[in-house]
C-alpha positions as CSV (number, residue, x, y, z in Angstrom):
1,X,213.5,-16.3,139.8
2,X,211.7,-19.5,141.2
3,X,210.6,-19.2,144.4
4,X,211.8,-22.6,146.7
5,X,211.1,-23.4,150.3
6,X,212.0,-25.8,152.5
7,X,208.9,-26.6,155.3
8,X,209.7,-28.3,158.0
9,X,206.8,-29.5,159.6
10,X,207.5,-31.4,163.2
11,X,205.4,-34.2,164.6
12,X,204.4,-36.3,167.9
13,X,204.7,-39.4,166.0
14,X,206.4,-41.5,164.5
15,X,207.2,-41.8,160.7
16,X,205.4,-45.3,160.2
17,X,202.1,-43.5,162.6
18,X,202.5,-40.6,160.4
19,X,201.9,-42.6,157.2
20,X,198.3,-44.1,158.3
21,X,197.6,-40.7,159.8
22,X,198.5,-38.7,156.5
23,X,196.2,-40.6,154.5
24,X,193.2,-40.7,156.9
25,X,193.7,-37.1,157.0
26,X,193.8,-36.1,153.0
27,X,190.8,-38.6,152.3
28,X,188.6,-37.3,154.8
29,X,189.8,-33.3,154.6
30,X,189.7,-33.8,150.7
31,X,185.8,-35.4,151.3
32,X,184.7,-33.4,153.6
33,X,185.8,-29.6,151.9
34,X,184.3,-30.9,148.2
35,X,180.9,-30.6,146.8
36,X,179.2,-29.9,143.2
37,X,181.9,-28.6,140.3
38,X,184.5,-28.0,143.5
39,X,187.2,-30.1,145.6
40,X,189.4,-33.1,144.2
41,X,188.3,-35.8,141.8
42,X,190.9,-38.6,141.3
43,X,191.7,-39.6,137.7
44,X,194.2,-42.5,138.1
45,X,195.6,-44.6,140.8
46,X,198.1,-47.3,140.2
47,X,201.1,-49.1,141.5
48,X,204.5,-47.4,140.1
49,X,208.1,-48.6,140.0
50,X,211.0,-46.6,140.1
51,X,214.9,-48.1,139.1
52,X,216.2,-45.5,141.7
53,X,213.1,-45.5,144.6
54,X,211.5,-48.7,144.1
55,X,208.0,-50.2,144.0
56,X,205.6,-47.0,144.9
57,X,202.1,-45.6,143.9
58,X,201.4,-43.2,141.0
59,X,198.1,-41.4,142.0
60,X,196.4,-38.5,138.8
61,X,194.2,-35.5,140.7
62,X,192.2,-32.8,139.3
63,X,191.5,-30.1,141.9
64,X,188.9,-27.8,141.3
65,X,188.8,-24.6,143.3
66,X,188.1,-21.7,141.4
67,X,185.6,-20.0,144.6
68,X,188.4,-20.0,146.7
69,X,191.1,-17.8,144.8
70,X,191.2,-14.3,145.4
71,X,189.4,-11.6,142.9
72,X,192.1,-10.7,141.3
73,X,193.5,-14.2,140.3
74,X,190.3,-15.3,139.1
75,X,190.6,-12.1,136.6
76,X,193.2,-14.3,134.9
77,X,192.0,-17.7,134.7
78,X,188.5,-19.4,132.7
79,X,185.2,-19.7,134.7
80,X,186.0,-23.2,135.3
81,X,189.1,-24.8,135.7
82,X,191.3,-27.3,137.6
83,X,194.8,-28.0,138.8
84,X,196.3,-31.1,137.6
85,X,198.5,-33.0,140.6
86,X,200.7,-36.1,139.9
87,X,202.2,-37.7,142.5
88,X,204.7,-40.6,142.6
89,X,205.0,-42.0,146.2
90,X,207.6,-43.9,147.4
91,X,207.2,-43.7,151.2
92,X,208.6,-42.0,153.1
93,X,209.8,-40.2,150.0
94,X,207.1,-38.2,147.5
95,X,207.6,-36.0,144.5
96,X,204.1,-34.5,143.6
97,X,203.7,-31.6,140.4
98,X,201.2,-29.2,140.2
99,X,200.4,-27.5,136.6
100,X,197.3,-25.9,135.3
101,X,196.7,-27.0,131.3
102,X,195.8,-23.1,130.5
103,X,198.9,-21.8,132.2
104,X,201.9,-23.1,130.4
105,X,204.4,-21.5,132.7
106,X,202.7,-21.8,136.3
107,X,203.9,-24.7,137.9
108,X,205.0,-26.1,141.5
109,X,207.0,-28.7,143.1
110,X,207.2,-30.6,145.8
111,X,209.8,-32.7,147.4
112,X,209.1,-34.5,150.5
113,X,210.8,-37.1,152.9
114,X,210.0,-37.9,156.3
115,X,212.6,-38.8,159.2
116,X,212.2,-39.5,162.6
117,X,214.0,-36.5,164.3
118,X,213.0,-32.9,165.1
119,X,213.9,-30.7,162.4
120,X,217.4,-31.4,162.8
121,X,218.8,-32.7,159.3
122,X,220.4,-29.8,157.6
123,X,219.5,-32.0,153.8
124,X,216.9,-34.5,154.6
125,X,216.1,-34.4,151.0
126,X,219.5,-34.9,149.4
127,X,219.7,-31.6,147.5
128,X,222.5,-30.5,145.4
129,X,225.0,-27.3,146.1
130,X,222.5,-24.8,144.3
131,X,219.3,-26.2,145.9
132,X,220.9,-25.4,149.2
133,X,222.0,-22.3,148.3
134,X,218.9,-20.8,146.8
135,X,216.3,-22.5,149.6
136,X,214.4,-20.8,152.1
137,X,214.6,-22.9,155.5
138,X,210.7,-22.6,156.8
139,X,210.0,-24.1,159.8
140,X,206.4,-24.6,161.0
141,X,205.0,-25.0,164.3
142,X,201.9,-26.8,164.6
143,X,200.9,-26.0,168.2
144,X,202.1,-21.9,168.4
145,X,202.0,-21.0,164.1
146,X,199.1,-19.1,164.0
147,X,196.5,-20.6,161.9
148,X,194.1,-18.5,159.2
149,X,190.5,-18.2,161.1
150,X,189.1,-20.4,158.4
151,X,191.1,-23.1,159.2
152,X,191.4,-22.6,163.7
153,X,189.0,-25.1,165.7
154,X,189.1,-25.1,169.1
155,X,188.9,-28.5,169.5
156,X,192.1,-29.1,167.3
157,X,194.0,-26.6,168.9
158,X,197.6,-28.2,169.7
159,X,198.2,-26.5,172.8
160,X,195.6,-28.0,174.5
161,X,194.7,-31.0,172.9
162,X,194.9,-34.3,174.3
163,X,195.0,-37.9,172.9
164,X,193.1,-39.9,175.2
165,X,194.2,-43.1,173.0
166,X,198.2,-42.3,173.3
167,X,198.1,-39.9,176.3
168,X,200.2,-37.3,173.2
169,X,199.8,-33.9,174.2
170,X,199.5,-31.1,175.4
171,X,202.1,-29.3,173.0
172,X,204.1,-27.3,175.7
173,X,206.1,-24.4,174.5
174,X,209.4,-25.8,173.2
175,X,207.9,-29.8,172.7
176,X,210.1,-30.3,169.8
177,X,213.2,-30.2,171.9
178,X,211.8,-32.9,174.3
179,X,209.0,-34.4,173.0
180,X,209.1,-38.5,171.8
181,X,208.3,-40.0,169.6
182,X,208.7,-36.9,167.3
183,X,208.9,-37.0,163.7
184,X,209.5,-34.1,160.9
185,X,207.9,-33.5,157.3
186,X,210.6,-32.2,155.1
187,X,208.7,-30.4,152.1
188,X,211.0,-28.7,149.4
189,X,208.2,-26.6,147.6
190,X,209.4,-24.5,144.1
191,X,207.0,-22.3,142.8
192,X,207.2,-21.2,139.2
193,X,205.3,-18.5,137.4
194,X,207.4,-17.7,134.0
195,X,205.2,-14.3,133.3
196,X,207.0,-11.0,133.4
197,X,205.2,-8.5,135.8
198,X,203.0,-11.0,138.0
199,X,205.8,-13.7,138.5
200,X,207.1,-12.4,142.2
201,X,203.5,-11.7,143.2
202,X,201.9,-15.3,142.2
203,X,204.6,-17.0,143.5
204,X,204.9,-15.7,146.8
205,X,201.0,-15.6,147.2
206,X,201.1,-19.3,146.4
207,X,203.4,-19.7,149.0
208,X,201.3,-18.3,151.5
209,X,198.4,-20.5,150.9
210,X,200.9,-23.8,150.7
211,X,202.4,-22.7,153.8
212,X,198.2,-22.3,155.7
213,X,197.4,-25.8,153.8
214,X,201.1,-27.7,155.2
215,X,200.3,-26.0,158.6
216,X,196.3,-26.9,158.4
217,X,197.0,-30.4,157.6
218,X,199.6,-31.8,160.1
219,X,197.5,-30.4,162.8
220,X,194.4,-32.4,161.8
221,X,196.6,-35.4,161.6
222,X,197.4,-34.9,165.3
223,X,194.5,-33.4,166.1
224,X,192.6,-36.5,164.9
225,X,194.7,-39.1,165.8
226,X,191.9,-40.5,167.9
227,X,190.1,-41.6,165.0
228,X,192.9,-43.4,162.8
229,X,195.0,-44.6,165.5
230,X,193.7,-48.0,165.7
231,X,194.0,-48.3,161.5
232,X,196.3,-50.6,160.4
233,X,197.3,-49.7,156.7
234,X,194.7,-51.9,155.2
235,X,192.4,-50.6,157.3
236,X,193.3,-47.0,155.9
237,X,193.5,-47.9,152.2
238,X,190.1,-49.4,152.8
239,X,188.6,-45.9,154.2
240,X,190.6,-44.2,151.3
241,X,189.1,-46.3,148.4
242,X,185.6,-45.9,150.3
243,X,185.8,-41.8,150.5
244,X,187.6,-41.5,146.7
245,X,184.7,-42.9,145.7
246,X,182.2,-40.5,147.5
247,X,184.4,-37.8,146.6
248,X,184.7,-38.4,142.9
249,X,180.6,-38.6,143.1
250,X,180.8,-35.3,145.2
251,X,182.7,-33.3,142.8
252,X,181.5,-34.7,139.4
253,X,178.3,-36.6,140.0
254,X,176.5,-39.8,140.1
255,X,178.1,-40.7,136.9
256,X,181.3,-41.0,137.7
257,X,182.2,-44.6,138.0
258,X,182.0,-46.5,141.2
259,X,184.6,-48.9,140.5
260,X,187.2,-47.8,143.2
261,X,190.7,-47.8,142.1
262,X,194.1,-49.3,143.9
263,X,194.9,-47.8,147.0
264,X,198.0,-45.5,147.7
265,X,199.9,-43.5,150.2
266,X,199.6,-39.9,148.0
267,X,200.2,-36.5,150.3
268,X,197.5,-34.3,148.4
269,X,199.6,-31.3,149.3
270,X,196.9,-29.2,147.3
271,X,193.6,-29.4,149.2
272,X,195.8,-28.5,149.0
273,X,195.2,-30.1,151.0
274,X,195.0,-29.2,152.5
């Protein structure tokens, strides 16, 4: 049986803030944690229409991270490989797939909206009667969810960090009750591993690490809000063409063309993100 969960992921910002602050966040955590044969080389990045969502972004990633799995997943999988993630963004509404081309029956997905409340919506994402009943409700705490030691800096540390640009923060125990502006990442996340024998144990280890990576990355979007407060969206899709480029050359050399391509709003749930 798939494994699905709902994250809900709360914010001090608003939903508009949130959307500069996202992709500062990917573009520089997706720079900053790849090097030689490892991180996230972008394939394709291109405007998309939808009939039912409307004019959005279709953004092609190949994530390369075969160091960081356990032992005894990389017992299963080639020397080198990659995870393939498309991602159709229509902001504040994303649908991103995850598949690996050796693994016919692995795959994840993720459905994500963004509102300005606190957690509050009962079916932010419009599900049907048997997504609701099979869904695990998973809300996340960015100040008092403990974070994997890899991961923790002090300096980022919700409960004591302070914005000196928006005076946001402190998190105080119970902030998503009172706290404004707040905002909330609603993330319906399947996970599917069609093999008899390992499915429950892949899946629910996958979920672990997409529940570290959801957690990691909206507190470095706080966390850093210093830095990408002052973007405007051009500003931010300026910085993202700028590091794509240094990333691509990061991950698969000098070759790798240096024409950058169209910006977009993706959430690279994988570098995942996070």
């Amino acid at each position: 049986m798939t494994i699905a969960k709902e994250y809900r992921i709360c914010m001090p910002l608003t939903v508009d803030e949130y959307r500069i602050g996202q992709l500062y966040m990917i573009n520089k955590h997706s720079h900053d944690q790849s090097e030689k044969g490892e991180g996230v080389e972008v394939v394709s990045n291109e405007p998309h229409e939808d009939a039912i969502h409307g004019k959005g972004q279709f953004t092609e990633k190949r994530i390369y991270l075969n160091s960081k799995l356990p032992t005894w997943v990389q017992g299963y999988i080639p020397k080198i490989f990659y995870v393939t993630e498309k991602a159709w963004n229509y902001y504040p509404y994303t649908i991103t797939e995850y598949n690996c081309s050796f693994l016919p029956r692995f795959s994840i997905l993720v459905k994500t909206c963004y509102k300005n409340d606190n957690g509050c919506n009962e079916n932010a994402l419009g599900l049907d009667e048997k997504e609701l009943e099979t869904r695990e409700v998973t809300p996340l705490d960015i100040a008092y969810d403990e974070l994997p030691e890899k991961y923790y800096k002090e300096e980022e540390d919700c409960k004591t960090f302070i914005s000196k640009k928006t005076g946001r923060g402190p998190l105080k125990e119970g902030w998503r009750m009172d706290t404004q502006p707040i905002m909330t990442s609603y993330k319906l996340v399947k996970v599917e591993f069609n093999v008899w024998g390992l499915a429950y144990r892949v899946e629910s280890y996958v979920h672990s690490v997409v529940k570290d990576i959801l957690l990691a990355g909206h507190v470095q979007a706080f966390a850093w809000v210093d830095q990408w407060y002052d973007m405007s969206l051009e500003d931010v899709r300026k910085y993202e063409r700028e590091l794509q480029e240094k990333t691509n050359e990061k991950v698969v050399g000098s070759d790798f063309p240096t024409t950058s391509p169209p910006p977009s709003d993706v959430t690279n749930k994988a570098v995942v993100e996070s």
